[in-house]
C-alpha positions as CSV (number, residue, x, y, z in Angstrom):
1,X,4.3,-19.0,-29.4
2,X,3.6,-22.5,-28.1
3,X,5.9,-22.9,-25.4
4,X,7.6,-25.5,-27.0
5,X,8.7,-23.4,-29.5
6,X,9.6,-20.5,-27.0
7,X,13.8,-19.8,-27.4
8,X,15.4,-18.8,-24.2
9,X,18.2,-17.0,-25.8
10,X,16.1,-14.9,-28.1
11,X,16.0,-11.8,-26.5
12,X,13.0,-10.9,-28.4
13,X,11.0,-13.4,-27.4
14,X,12.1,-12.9,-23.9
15,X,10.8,-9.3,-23.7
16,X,7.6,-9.9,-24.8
17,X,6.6,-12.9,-22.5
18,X,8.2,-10.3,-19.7
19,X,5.9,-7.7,-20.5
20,X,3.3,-10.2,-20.8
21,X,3.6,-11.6,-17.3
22,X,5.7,-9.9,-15.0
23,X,3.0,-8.5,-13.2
24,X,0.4,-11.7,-13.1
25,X,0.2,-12.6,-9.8
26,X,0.3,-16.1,-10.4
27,X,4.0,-15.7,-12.0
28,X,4.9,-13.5,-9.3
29,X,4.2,-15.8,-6.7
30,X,5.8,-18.8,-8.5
31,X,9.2,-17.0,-8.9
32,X,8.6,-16.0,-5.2
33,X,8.6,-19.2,-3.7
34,X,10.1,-21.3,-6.1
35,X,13.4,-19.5,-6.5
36,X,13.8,-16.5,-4.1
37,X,12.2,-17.7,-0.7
38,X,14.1,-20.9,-0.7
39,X,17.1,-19.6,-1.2
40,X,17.1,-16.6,1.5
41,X,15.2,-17.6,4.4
42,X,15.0,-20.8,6.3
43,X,12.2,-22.7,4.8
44,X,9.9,-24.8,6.5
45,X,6.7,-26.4,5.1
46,X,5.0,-26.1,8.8
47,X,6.1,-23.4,11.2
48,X,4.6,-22.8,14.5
49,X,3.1,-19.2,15.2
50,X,0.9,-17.8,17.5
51,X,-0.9,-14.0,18.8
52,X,-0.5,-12.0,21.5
53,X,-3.8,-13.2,22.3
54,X,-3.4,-17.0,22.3
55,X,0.2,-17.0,24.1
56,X,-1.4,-14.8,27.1
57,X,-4.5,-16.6,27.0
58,X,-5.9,-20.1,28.2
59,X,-4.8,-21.5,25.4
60,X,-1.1,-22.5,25.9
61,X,-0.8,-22.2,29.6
62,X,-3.0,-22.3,32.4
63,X,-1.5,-20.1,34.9
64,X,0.8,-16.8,33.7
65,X,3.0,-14.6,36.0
66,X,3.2,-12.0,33.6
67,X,2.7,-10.6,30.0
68,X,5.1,-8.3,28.6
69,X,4.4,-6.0,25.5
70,X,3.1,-2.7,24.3
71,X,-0.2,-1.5,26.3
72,X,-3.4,-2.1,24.7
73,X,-7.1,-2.9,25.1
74,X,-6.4,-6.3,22.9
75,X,-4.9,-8.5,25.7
76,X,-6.1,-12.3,26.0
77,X,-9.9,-11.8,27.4
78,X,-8.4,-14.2,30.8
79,X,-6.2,-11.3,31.6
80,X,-7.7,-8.3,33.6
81,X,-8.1,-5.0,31.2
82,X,-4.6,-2.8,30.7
83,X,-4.3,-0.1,32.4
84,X,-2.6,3.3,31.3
85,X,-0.9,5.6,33.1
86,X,-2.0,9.1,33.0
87,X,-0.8,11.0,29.9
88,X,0.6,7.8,27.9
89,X,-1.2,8.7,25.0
90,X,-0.2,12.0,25.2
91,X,3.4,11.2,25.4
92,X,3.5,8.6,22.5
93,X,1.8,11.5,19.8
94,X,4.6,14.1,21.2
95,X,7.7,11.4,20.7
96,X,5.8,10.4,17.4
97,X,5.4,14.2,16.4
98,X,8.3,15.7,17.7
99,X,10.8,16.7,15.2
100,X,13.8,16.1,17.1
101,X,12.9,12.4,16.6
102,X,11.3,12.3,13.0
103,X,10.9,14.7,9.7
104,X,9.0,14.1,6.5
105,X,10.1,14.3,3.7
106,X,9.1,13.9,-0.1
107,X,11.2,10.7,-1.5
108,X,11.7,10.4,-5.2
109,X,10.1,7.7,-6.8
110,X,13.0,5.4,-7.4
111,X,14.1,5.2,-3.4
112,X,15.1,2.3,-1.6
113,X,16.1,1.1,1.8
114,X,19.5,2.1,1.2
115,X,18.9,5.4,-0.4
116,X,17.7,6.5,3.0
């Protein structure tokens, strides 16, 4: 139909654009940020954000006392390598693999958040 002619309250017509173009990317994102982003988060046109890397780094401040987050080998290249204590690794796969802490499970394929 030429979208002039498209009816809103035929619920024909409705079905078939749906299955036409509720999966097109381009409608997705459109109903996305048009109608659902503005109305549940705070929306900004310009936020502010930054990595690990640049906050620890050079980049914002020239002298840190500290840098606070989980180990690893990707802190800012100013800072001097992480160092791991003996059996850290070790102890993250066992509270990872442990199943006093987590199960699997096989989830239908109709589960949500709250189902859980």
């Amino acid at each position: 139909w030429p979208l002039h002619l498209v009816d809103l309250g035929d619920d024909e017509q409705m079905l078939v654009l749906y299955r036409l173009l509720r999966k097109q990317p381009q409608v997705i994102r459109y109903y996305l940020f048009e109608h659902v982003f503005p109305q549940t988060m705070q929306f900004q046109e310009l936020k502010l954000c930054a990595s690990g890397q640049e906050i620890g780094g050079d980049l914002l401040f020239g002298r840190r006392l500290g840098f606070s987050g989980t180990p690893s080998s990707l802190l800012p290249a100013e800072l001097p390598p992480c160092n791991y204590a003996a059996g850290d690794d070790a102890k993250m796969l066992h509270v990872l693999t442990c199943p006093f802490v987590m199960r699997c499970r096989r989830l239908s394929s109709h589960w949500s958040a709250h189902s859980l």
